[in-house]
C-alpha positions in Angstrom: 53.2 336.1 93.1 56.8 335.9 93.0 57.1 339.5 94.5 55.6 338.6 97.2 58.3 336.3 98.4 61.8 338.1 98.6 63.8 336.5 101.1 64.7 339.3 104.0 67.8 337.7 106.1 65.9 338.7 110.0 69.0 338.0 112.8 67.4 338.9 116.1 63.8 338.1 117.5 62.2 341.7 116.4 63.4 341.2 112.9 61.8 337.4 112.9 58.2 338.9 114.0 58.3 342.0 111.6 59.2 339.6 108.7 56.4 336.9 109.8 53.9 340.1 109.8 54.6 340.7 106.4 54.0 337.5 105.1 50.6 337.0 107.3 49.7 339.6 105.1 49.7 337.4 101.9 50.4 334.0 102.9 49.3 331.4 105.4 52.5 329.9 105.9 56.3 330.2 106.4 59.7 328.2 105.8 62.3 328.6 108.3 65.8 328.8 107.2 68.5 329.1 109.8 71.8 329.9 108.4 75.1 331.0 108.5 78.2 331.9 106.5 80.3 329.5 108.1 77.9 326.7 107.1 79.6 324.4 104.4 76.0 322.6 104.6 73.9 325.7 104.8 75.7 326.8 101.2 75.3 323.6 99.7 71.4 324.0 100.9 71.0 326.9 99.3 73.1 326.2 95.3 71.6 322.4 95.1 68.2 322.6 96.7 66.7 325.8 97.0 67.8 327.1 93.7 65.7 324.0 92.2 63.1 324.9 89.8 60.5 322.4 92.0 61.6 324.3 94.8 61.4 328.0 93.8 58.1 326.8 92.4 56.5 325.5 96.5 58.4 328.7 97.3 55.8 330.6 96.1 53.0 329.4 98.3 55.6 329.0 101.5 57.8 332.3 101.6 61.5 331.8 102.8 62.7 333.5 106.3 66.6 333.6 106.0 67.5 333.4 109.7 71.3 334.4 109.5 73.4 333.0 112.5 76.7 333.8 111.3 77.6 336.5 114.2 76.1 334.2 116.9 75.7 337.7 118.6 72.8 337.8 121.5 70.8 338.7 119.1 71.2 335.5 117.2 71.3 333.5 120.3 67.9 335.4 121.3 66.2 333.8 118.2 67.6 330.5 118.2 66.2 330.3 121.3 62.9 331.6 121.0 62.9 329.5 118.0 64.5 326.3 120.2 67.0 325.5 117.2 71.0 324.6 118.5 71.6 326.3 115.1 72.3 326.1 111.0 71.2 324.3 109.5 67.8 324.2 110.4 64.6 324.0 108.7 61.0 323.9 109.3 57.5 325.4 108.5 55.4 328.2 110.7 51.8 329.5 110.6 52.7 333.0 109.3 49.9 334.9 111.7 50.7 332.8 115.4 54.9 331.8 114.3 53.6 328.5 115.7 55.5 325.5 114.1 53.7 322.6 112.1 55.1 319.4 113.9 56.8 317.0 111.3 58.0 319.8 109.4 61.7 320.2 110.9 65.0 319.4 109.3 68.6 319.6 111.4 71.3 319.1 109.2 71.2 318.1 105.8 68.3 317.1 103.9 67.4 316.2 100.3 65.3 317.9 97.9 63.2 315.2 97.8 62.4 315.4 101.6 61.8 319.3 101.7 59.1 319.1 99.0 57.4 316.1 100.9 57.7 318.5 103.9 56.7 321.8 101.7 53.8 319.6 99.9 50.6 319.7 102.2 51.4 323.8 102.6 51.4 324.4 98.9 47.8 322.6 97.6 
C-alpha cells in the first residue's frame, strides 16, 4: 500500500483539492503538513519524526499532503486561508472525500512523535 501514498508538495487551493481527490480514492483520511523551506522546525519535523519507522508505518493508513509555504505567494496565502492555518508548521487530519478537519487533531509548532501517533492512532485501526 505504500504506493499509494507518495507525498505530492500541493501550494495553492486547486492543487490541495486535486491531491485530496486522489487519496478519497483509496483512503478515508488525510494528514496535513504545512511547510516551508525556511522552517528550522518544519525540517526537524520531517528528519526526526516523519522519517520514524512507527510513523511511516500510520502513514500508510493516513496519506501525507505536503502543503509548501515557502513562496508565501497568493497562492500560498489562498490555502492557508481556506485551510485557517497562520502557517508552518502546521499539522492536522482531514476526511479525504469533504477536506473537513477531525477536531483534536491539529498541531501549531512543534510536536513530539509521541503526540502525532496519539493524534494519527484512531485514523489508522
Amino acid at each position: 500500500m505504500a504506493a499509494a501514498n507518495p507525498a505530492a508538495m500541493v501550494t495553492d487551493v486547486a492543487s490541495y483539492r486535486e491531491r485530496l481527490e486522489q487519496i478519497a480514492r483509496t483512503h478515508s483520511f488525510a494528514l496535513i503538513d504545512i511547510r516551508a523551506d525556511w522552517c528550522a522546525v518544519c525540517h526537524r519535523i520531517e528528519r526526526e519524526i516523519l522519517a520514524h519507522p512507527a510513523v511511516l508505518q500510520h502513514l500508510e493508513a493516513v496519506p501525507l499532503v505536503k502543503v509548501d509555504v515557502t513562496a508565501m505567494d497568493e497562492g500560498n496565502r489562498q490555502l492557508l486561508s481556506h485551510l485557517r492555518a497562520s502557517g508552518p508548521p502546521t499539522f492536522f487530519v482531514v476526511d479525504a472525500a469533504t477536506g473537513q478537519e477531525y477536531n483534536g487533531t491539529r498541531s501549531v509548532g512543534p510536536f513530539s512523535r509521541r503526540d502525532l501517533m496519539r493524534r494519527l492512532r484512531p485514523f489508522t485501526r
